[in-house]
C-alpha positions in Angstrom: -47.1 -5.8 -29.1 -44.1 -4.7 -31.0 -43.8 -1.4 -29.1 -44.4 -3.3 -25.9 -41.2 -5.3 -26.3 -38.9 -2.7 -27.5 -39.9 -0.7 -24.4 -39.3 -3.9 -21.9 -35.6 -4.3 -24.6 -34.7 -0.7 -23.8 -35.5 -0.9 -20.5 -33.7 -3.7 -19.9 -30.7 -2.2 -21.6 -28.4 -0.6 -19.2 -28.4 -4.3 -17.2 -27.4 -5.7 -19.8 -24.5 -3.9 -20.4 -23.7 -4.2 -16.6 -23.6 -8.2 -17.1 -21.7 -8.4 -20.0 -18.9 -5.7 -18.9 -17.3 -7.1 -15.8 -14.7 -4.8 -14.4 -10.7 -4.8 -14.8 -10.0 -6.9 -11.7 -5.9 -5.6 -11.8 -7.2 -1.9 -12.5 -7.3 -0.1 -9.5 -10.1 2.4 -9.1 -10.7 5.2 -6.8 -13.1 6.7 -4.3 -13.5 10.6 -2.6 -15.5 11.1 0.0 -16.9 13.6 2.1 -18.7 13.2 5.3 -20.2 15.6 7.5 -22.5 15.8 10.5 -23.5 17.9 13.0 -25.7 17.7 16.4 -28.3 20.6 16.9 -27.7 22.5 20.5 -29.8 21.5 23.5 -31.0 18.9 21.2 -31.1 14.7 20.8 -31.3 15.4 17.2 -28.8 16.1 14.3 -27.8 15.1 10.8 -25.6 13.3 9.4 -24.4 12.3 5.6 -21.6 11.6 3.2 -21.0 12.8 -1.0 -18.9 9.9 -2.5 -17.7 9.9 -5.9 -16.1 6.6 -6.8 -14.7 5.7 -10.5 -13.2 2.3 -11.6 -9.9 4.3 -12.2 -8.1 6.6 -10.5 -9.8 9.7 -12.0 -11.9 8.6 -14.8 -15.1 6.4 -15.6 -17.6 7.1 -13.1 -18.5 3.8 -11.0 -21.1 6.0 -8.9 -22.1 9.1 -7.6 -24.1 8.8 -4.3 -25.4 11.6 -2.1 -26.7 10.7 1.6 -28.0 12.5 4.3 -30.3 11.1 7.3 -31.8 13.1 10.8 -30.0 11.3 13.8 -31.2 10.6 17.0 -29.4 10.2 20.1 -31.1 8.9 23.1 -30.4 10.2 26.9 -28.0 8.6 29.1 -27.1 5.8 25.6 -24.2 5.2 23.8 -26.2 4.9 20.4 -26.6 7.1 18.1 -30.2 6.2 15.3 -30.6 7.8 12.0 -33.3 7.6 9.3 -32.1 8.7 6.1 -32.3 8.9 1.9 -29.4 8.1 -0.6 -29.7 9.0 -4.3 -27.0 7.0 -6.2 -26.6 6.8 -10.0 -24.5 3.8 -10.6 -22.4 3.7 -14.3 -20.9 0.7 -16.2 -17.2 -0.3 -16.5 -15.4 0.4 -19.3 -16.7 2.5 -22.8 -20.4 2.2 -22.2 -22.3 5.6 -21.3 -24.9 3.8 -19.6 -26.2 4.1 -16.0 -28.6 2.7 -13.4 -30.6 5.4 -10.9 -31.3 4.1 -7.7 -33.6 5.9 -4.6 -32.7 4.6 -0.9 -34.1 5.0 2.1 -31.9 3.4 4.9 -32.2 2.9 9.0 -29.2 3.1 10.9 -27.9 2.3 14.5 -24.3 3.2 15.5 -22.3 2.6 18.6 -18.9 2.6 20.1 -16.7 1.1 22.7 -13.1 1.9 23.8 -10.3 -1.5 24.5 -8.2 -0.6 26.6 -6.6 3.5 26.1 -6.3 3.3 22.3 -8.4 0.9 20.3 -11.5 2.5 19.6 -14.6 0.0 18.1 -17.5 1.1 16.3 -20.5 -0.8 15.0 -22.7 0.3 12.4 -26.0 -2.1 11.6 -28.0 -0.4 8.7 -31.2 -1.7 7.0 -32.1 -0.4 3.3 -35.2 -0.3 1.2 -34.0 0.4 -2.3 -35.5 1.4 -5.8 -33.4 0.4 -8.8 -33.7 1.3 -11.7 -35.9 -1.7 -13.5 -35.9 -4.0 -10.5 -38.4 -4.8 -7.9 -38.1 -2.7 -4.6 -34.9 -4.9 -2.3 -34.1 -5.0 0.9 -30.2 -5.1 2.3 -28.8 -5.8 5.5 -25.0 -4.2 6.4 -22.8 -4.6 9.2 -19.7 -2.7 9.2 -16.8 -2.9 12.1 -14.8 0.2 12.4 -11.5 0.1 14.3 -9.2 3.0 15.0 -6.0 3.0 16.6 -4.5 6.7 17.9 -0.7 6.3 17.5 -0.2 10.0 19.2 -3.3 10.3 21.6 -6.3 8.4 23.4 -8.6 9.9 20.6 -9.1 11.2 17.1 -8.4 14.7 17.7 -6.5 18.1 16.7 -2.6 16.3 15.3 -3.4 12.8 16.1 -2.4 9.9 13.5 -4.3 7.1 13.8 -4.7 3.6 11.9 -8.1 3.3 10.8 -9.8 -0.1 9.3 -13.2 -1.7 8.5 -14.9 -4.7 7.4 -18.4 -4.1 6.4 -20.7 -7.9 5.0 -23.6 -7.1 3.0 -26.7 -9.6 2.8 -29.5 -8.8 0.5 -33.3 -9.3 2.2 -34.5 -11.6 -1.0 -32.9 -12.6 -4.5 -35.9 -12.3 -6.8 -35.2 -8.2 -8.4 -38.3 -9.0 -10.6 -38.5 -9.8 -14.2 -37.4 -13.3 -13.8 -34.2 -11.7 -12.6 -32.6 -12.9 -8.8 -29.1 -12.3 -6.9 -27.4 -14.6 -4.3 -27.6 -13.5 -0.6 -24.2 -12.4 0.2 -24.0 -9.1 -1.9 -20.8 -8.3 -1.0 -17.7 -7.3 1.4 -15.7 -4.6 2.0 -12.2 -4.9 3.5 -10.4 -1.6 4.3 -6.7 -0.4 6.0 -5.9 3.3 6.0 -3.9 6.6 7.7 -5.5 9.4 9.6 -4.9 12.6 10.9 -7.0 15.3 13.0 -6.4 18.1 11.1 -8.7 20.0 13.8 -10.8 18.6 16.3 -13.4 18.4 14.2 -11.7 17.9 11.6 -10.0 14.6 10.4 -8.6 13.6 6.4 -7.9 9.4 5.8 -6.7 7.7 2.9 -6.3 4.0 2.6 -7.0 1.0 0.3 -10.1 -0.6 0.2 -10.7 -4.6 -1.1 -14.5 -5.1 -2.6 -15.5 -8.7 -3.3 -18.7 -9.9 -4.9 -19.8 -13.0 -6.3 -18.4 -12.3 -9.7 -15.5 -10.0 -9.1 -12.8 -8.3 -6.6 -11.3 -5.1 -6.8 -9.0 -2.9 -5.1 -10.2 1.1 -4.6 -7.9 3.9 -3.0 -10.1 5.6 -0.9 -9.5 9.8 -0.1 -11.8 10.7 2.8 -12.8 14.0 4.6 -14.9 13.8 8.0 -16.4 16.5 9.5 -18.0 17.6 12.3 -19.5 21.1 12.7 
């Protein structure tokens, strides 16, 4: 019995710390980013995916590493574009503590765009994850994310344009029991973001910008360092 609850203590561990170390609210962190996809010739199919590294500072104490990459789908004659994908994310506390939480995903995506008038270009993202953390119960999450980018130099995001780019992206969990007596509230969080662009080829673009993350128990400001490409 002994052994039993020193396993479920050390398991238990790492969550702990989590709770107890809530994150420097005036500190601002930072996130880089890479996305990539591509579509295969005389095909409907392609990938897509994105290597993020994100720490509560600028350049030091890892908030997470994540690693994504999903087949996509594009239908004939539709302005949508599906994807089925996997994420591996290893998530890391604030502050002195060493200690980290692994997380498996698996996510389905839809994404489409519209144009308003010549230069405000929408694009809506709806994704639905199935994820295994790290000594929770399996949890479901619903995100919508609303892109807008405005060309200041062109009609689209291409080869010397500078564009404003923003999002707003609302995450709702599916349940709030994680298991072990444990539950979260609905709203999981929000992510607010204003940035610059430019095409540094046509397939080719770089962003930076601020991003403002809220959750039930905190808000933080991240600068955000981008690289999306197409190939």
């Amino acid at each position: 019995m002994r052994k039993l609850l020193l396993s479920l203590l050390l398991s238990a561990f790492p969550l702990v710390l989590f709770a107890q170390t809530a994150p420097d609210q005036d500190q601002l962190g930072s996130w880089y980013m890479y996305f990539f996809s591509k579509s295969f010739k005389n095909s409907q199919f392609g990938i897509q995916g994105d290597f993020q590294f994100r720490f509560w500072k600028p350049t030091k104490d890892i908030e997470q590493l994540l690693f994504r990459s999903g087949i996509t789908y594009t239908p004939e004659n539709a302005n949508i574009l599906f994807t089925l994908g996997y994420a591996n994310i290893t998530s890391g506390a604030y502050g002195e503590s060493d200690a980290t939480v692994k997380e498996n995903r698996i996510y389905q995506e839809a994404l489409f765009s519209n144009k308003i008038g010549r230069i405000f270009l929408l694009t809506h993202r709806f994704r639905y994850e199935q994820r295994w953390v790290e000594t929770q119960d399996m949890r479901t999450r619903y995100r919508y994310n609303l892109f807008l980018n405005v060309p200041f130099n062109g009609s689209a995001l291409d080869d010397g344009v500078v564009y404003l780019a923003m999002y707003n992206e609302l995450f709702i969990n599916g349940q709030k029991a994680i298991g072990g007596g444990r539950s979260v509230e609905i709203f999981d969080r929000n992510r607010a973001y204003l940035g610059i662009g430019y095409g540094l080829k046509s397939n080719l673009r770089v962003q930076t910008g601020w991003m403002l993350q809220t959750t039930d128990d905190w808000s933080k400001g991240q600068l955000q360092f981008s690289l999306h490409h197409k190939f």
